[in-house]
Structures are given as C-alpha cells and as structure tokens.
Backbone bond lengths (Angstrom), bond angles and torsions (degrees), N, CA, C in turn:
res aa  C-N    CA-C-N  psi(-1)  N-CA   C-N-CA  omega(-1)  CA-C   N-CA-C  phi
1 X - - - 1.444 - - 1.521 108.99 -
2 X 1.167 109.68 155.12 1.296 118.21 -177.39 1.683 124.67 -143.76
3 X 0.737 144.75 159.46 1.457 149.06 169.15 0.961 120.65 -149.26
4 X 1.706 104.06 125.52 1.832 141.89 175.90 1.295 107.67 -56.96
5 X 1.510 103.36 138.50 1.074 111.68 -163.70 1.712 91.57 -140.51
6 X 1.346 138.09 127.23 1.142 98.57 -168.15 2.062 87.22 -160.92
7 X 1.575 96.26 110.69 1.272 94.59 173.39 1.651 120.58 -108.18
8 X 0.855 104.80 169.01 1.597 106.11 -173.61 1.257 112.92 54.43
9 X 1.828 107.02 -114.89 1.663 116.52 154.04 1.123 114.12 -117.60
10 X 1.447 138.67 16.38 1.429 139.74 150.37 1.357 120.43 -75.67
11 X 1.528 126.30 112.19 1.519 104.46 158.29 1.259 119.52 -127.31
12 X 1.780 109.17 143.62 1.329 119.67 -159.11 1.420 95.34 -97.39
13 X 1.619 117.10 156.30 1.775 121.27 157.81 1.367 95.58 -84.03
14 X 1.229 93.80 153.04 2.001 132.33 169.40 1.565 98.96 -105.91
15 X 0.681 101.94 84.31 1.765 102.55 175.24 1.887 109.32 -62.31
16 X 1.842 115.91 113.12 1.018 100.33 149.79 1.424 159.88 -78.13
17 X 1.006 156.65 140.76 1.067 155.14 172.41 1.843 122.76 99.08
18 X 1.465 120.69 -136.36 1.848 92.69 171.67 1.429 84.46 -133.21
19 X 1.847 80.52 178.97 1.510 121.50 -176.89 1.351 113.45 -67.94
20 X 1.244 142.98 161.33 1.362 159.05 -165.99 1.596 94.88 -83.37
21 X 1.245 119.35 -47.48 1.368 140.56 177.65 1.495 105.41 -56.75
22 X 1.382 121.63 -75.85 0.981 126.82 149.42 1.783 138.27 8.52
23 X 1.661 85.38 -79.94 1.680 105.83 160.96 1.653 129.13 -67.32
24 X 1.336 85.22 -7.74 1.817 86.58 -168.72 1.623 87.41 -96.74
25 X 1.147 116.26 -41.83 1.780 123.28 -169.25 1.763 96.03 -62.15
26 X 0.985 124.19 -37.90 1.390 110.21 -163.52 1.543 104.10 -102.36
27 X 1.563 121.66 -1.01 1.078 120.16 141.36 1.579 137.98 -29.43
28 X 1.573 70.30 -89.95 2.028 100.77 168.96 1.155 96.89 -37.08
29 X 1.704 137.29 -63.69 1.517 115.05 179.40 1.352 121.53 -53.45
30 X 1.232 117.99 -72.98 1.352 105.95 -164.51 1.769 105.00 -52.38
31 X 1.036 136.38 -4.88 1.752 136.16 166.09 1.148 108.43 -61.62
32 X 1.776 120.34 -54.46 1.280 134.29 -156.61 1.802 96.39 -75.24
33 X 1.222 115.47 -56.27 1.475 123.43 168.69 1.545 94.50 -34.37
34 X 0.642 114.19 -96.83 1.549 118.69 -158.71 1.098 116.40 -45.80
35 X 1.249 136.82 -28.09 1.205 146.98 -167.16 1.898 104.15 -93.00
36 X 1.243 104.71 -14.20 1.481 128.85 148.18 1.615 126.07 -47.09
37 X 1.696 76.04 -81.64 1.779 102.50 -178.78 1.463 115.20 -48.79
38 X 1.448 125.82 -55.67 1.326 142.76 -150.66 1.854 119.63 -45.08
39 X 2.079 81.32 -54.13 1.903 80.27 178.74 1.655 111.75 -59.26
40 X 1.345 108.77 -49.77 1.372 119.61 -174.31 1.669 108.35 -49.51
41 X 1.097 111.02 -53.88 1.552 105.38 -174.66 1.598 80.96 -58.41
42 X 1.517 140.43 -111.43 0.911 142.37 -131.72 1.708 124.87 -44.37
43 X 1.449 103.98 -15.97 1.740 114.21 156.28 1.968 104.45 -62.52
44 X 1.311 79.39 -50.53 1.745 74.87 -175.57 1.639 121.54 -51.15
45 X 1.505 99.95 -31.53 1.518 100.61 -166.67 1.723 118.39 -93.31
46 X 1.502 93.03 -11.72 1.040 119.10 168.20 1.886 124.00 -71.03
47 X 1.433 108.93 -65.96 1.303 121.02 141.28 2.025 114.82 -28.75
48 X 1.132 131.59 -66.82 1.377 128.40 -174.52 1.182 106.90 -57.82
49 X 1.182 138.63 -43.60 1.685 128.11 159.96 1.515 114.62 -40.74
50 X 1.271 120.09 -44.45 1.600 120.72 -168.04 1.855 94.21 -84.83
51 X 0.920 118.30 -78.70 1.788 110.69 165.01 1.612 109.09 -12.50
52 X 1.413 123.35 -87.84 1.274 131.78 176.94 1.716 102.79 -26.48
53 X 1.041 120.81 -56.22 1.803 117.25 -160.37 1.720 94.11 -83.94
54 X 1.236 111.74 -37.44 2.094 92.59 164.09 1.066 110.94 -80.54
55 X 1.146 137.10 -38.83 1.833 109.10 169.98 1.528 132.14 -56.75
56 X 1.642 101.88 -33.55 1.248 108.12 167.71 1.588 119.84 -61.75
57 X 1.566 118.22 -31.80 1.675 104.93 -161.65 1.657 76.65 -83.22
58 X 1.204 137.02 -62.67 1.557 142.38 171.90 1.745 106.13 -7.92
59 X 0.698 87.50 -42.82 2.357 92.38 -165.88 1.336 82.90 -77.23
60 X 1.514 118.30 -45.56 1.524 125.33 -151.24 1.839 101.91 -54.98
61 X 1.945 102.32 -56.48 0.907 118.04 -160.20 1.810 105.09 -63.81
62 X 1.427 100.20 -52.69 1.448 106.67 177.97 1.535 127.32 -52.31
63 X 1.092 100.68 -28.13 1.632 110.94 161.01 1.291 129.54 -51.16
64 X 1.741 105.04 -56.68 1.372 118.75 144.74 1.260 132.79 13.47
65 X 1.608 81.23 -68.33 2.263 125.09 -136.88 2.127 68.26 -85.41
66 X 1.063 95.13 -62.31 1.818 96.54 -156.15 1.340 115.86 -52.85
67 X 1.619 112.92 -26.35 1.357 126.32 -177.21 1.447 108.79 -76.50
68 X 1.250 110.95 -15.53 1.648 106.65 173.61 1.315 106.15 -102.00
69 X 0.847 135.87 -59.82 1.328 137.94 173.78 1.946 91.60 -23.39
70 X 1.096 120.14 -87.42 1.530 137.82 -144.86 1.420 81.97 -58.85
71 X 1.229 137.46 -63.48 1.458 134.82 -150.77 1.640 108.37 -104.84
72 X 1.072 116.05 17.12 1.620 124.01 168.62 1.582 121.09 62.40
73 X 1.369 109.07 1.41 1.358 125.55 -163.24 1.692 111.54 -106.86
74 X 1.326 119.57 157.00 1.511 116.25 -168.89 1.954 83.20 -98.72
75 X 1.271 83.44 146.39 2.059 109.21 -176.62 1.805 83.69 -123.17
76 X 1.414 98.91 136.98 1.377 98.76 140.43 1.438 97.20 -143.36
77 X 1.841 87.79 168.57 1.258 106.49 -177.71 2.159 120.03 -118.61
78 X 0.895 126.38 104.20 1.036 131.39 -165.52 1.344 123.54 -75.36
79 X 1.094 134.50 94.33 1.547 132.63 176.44 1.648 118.40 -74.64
80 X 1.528 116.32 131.65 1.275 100.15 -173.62 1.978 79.90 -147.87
81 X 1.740 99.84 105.11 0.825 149.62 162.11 1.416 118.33 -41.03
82 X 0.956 115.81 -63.98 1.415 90.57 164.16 1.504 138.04 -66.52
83 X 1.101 109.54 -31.96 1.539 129.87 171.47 1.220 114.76 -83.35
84 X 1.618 117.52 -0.44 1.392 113.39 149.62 1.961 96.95 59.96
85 X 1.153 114.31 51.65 1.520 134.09 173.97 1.350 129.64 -152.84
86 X 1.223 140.52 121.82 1.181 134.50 166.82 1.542 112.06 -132.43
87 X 1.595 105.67 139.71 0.959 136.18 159.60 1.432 146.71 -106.06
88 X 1.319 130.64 158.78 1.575 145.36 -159.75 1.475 111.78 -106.56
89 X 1.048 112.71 105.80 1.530 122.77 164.50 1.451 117.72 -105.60
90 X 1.260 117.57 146.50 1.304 141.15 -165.76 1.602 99.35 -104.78
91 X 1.402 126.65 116.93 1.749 116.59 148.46 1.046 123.07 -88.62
92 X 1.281 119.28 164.22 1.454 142.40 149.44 1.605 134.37 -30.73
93 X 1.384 113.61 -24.69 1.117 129.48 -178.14 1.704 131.52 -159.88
94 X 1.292 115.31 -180.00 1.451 105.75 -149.02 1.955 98.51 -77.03
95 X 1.566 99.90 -31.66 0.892 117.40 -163.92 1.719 115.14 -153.18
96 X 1.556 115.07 131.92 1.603 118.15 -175.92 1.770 89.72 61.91
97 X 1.055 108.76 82.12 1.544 112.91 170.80 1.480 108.95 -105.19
98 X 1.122 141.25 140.75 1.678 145.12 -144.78 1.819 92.81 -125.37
99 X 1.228 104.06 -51.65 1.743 117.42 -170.37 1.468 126.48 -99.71
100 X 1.156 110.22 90.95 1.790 113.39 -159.37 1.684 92.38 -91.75
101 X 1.407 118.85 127.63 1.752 118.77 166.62 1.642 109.38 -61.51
102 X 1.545 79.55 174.18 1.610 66.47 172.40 1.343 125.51 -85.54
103 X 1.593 129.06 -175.54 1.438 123.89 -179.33 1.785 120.11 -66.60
104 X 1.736 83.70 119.44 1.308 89.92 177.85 1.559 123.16 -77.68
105 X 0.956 100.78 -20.84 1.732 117.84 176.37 1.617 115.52 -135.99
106 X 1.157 112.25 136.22 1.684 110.47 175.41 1.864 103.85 -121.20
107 X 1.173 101.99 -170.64 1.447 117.67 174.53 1.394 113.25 172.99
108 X 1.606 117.57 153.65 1.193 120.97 169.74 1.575 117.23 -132.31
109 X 1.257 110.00 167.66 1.072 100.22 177.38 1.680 114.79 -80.50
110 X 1.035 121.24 141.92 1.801 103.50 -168.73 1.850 104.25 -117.55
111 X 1.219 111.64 1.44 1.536 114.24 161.82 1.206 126.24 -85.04
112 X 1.495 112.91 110.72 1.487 120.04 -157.98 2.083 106.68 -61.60
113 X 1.094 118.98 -46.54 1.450 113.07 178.57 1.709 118.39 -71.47
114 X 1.474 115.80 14.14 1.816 119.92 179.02 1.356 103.15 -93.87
115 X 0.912 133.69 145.25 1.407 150.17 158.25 1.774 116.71 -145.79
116 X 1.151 103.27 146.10 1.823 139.96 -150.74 1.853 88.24 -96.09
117 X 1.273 86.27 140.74 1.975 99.94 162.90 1.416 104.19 176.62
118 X 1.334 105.31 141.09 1.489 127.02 -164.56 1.237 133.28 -161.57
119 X 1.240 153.17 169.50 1.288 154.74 -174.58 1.631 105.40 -102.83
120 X 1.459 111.15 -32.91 1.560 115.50 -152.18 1.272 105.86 -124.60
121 X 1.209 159.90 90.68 1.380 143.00 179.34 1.318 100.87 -86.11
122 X 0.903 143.78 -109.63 1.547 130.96 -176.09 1.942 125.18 -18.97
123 X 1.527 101.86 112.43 1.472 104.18 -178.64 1.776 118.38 -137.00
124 X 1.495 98.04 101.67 1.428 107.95 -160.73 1.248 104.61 -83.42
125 X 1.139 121.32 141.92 1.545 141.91 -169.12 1.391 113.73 -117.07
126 X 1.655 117.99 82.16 1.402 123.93 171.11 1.496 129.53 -52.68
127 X 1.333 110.47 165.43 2.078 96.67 -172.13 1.598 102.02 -100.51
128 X 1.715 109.98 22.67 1.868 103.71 168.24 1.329 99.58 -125.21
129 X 1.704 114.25 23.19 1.308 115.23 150.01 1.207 115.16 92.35
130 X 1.453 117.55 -0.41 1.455 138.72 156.19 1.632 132.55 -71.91
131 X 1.508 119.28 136.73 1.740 103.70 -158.17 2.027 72.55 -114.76
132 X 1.973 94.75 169.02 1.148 109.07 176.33 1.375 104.70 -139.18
133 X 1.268 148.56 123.19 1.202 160.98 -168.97 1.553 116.30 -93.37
134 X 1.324 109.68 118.28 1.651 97.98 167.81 1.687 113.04 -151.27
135 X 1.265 137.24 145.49 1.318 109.53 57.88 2.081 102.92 -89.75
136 X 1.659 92.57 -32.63 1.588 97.32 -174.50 1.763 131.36 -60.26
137 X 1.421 122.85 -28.70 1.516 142.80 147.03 1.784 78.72 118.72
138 X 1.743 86.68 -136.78 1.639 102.86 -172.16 1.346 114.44 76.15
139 X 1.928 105.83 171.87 1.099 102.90 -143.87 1.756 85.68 -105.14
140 X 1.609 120.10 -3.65 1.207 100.29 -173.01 1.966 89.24 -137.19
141 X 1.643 101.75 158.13 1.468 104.11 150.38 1.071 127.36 -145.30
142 X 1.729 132.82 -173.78 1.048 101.64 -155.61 1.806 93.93 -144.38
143 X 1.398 151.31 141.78 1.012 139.51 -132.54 1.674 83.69 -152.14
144 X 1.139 114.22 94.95 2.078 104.61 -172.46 1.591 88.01 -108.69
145 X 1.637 107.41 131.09 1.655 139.14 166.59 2.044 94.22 -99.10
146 X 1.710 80.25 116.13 1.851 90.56 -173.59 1.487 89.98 -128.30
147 X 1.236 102.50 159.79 1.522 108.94 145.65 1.275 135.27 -92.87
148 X 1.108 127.31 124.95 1.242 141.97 -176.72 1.197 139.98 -69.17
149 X 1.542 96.37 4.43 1.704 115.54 -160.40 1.393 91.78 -99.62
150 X 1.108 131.72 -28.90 1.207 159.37 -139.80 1.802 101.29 -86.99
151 X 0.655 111.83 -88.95 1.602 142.59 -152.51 1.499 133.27 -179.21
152 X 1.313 147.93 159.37 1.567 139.89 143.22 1.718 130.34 9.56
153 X 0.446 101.48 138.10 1.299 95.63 159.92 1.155 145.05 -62.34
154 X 1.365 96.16 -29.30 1.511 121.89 158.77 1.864 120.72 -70.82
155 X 0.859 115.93 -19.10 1.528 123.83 161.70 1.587 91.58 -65.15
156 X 1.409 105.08 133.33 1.451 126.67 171.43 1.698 100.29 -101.94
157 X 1.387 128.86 1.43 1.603 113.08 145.06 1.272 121.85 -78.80
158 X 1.186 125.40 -21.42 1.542 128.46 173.68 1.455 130.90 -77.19
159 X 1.525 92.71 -22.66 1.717 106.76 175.64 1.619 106.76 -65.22
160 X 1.335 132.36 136.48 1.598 144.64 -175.41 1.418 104.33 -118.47
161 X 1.375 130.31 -49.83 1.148 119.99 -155.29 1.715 106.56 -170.42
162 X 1.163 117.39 142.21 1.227 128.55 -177.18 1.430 140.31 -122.75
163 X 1.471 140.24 72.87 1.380 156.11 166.21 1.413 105.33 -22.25
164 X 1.297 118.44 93.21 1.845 103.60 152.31 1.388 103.03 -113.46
165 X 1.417 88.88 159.25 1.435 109.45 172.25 1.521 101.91 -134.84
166 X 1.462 97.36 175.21 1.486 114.29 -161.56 1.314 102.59 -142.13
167 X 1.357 118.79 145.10 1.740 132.18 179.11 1.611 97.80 -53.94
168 X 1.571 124.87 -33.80 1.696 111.29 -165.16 1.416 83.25 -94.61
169 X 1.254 149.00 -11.73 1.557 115.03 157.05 1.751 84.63 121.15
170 X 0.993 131.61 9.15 1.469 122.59 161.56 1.800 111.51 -73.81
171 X 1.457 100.02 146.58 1.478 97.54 178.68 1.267 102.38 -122.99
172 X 1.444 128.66 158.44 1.565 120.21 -167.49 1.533 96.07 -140.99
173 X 1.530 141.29 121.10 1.358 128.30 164.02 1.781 99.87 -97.17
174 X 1.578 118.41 129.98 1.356 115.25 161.59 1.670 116.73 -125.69
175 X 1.192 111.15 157.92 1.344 121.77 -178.76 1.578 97.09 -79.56
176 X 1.886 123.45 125.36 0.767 133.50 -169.73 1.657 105.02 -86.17
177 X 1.228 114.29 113.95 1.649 111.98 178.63 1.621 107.40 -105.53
178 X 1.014 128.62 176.73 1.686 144.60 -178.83 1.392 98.18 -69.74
179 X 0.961 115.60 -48.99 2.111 112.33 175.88 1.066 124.92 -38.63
180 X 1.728 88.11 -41.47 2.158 100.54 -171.01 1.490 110.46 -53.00
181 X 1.144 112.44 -45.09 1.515 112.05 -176.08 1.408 115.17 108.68
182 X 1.650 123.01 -159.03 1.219 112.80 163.48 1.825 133.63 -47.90
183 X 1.604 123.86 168.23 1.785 104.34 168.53 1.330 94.59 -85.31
C-alpha cells in the first residue's frame, strides 16, 4: 500500500509499511538474541530442578526437626538413595527409641536427571533440636543432589548442590562448585 502525496504538480508515494531488507535485518537480530539467550536459560532450568529437589529433602528434613521438638518424640527420616526417596518415621520415645512406626510421610524425588549420595542415610531428629546420623555417626553429614546424566558422583561436574547437616540440628543448602572437592 501506498499513499499520494502530491504537491504542486509532482506527486511522490509514501510507502507503507517496511522493506524486505528491513525484515530480514531485524530477523537476524532477534535469531542472534536468542541464539544468545537459549543455553543460559536452559542451564537455568536445568539448575531449578536440582535447587527444587534440595529444598524439598531440606523442608522435608526440617519438618522432621519440628515434629520432635512439638511432640517430644525422636522422628527420623530415612534416605534411600538409590530410589531417590525418603521417608519419616515416628519413635517410641523421647530419646534412644528402639521401635520406629511405619512411614508417616514419604516423598520422591520426581526430576528425572537428580540423583541422591551420601555418607548417612538415616537422620534422627531429637525433640532438643539435635540430629543423630547413622549407619556412619559424626558430628557432620553430607546429602549431595547431582546429576545423573552426567557421570558418577564422583565427577565434580555432576555435583549441583549440597545438604549438610550438623549434630546441633543446623541445616546448610550450598551450591556445589569445582573447589568443594569430593561429596
């Protein structure tokens, strides 16, 4: 389309709309943009799965922590690592509990590239707010969210994120970098 424009006795076209040139140039950008953006977003979205599954076992664990505290009773929570699941058991007593019910709550991880590795699967949650670790004991453990798509666990590119806990009942989530070293 076009529109007359017409002074005197000359009249010029007003050309509407754009050039072919035009459209192709602002193509190529928005291509080049994106072709920018893409890896980065998809690290990101990639990354929020591994975040999401340590905050979740984290809430999981701390929940735990609160359920003893409030109800005076030792909770543990059981990680079973390969199956990428952990669950909540209830004891018998305030303290040195022998008879755990069964799981009152479960969960899994539901992001297919996360995978679980640890020193400690069992992590008992006392009601003075103190955790106890076993089968290995100690005063710390360590709960590493990797990807699995990746490699081992032992590859420090696969490691994402890292759960410690502590005998006084602090919980710590960190972003696993190449420095950290082994989980």
């Amino acid at each position: 389309m076009s529109e007359r424009q017409c002074s005197y006795s000359v009249c010029f076209i007003k050309p509407l709309g754009f050039s072919l040139v035009e459209l192709i140039v602002v193509i190529a950008f928005i291509g080049i943009i994106s072709a920018i953006a893409t890896p980065s977003f998809l690290e990101w979205r990639n990354n929020l799965q591994f975040r999401d599954a340590a905050n979740s076992l984290t809430a999981f664990i701390r929940s735990a922590r609160s359920e003893a505290i409030a109800k005076n009773r030792q909770y543990r929570v059981q990680v079973n690592l390969v199956a990428r699941t952990y669950q909540l058991q209830r004891g018998n007593s305030a303290l040195g509990s022998t008879v755990w019910d069964a799981a009152t709550q479960q969960a899994t991880l539901t992001a297919i590239r996360t995978g679980l590795a640890g020193n400690n699967t069992d992590i008992v949650c006392n009601p003075n707010g103190t955790m106890e670790f076993s089968p290995l004991g100690g005063n710390l453990t360590r709960i590493t969210i990797f990807d699995n798509q990746i490699n081992a666990i032992a590859d420090l590119n696969s490691q994402r994120y890292r759960i410690e806990l502590l005998t006084t009942g602090r919980i710590r989530v960190t972003k696993v970098s190449v420095a950290d070293g082994a989980p």
